[in-house]
C-alpha positions in Angstrom: 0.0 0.0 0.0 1.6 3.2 -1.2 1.3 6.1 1.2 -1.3 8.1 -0.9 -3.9 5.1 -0.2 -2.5 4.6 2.9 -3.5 8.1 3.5 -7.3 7.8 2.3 -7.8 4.7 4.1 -7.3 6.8 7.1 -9.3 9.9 6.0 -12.0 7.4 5.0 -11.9 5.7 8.5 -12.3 8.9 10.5 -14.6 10.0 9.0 -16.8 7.5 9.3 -15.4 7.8 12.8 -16.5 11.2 13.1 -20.1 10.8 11.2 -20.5 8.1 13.9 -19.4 10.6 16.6 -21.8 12.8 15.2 -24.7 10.8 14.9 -24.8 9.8 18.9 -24.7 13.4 19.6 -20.8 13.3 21.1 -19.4 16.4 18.7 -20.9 18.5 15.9 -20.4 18.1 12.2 -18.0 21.1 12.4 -15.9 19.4 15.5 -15.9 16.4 13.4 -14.1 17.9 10.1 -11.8 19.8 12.2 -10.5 16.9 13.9 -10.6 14.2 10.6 -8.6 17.1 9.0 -6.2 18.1 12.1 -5.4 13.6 13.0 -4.8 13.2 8.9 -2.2 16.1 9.1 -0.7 14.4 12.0 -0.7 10.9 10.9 0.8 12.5 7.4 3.4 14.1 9.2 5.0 11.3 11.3 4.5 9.0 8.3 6.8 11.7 6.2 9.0 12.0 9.0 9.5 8.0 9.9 9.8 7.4 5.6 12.1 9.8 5.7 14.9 8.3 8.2 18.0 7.5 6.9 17.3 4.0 7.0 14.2 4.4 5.1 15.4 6.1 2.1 18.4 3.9 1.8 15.9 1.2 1.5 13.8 3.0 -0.8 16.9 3.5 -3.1 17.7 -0.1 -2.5 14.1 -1.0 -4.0 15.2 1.0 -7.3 15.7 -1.6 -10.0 18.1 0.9 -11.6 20.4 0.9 -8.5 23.3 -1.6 -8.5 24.9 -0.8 -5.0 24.8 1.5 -1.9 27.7 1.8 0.2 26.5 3.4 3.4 28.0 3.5 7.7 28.2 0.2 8.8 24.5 0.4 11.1 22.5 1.4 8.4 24.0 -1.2 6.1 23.2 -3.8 8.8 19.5 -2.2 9.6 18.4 -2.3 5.5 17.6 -6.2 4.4 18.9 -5.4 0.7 22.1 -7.2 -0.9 22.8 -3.9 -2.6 23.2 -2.3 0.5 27.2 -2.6 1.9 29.3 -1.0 4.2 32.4 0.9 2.8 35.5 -2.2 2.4 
């Protein structure tokens, strides 16, 4: 799952969430869109930041058909599973 569906999965969920919310009389319809809209922005954010890691985009490079080898520091070579990924000899 790529992180755009990832992120409408979510935004579908709490919604429903928040039409449920606002169907038992717990918050208002304008509570509800404020909070669907202010979690997504939050969940986004850590997402970006945790994809974003050095670990994480070695690995995505690693992934890149195209890409033959990676030399990287000797822990992030050990933390990605990829052949291509090495320490320095």
């Amino acid at each position: 799952m790529n992180p755009e569906q990832l992120t409408a999965l979510l935004r579908t969920l709490l919604q429903f969430g928040g039409g449920v919310a606002v169907g038992r009389g717990w918050i208002d319809a304008d509570t509800a869109a404020t909070l669907t809209g202010a979690l997504i922005t939050l969940i986004v954010t850590a997402w970006g930041l945790y994809a974003r890691r050095n670990t994480g985009l070695v690995a995505a490079a690693a992934a890149v058909p195209a890409v033959k080898a990676i030399l990287a520091d000797p822990a992030t070579a050990h933390a990605v599973p990829s052949p291509k990924v090495r320490p320095p000899a």
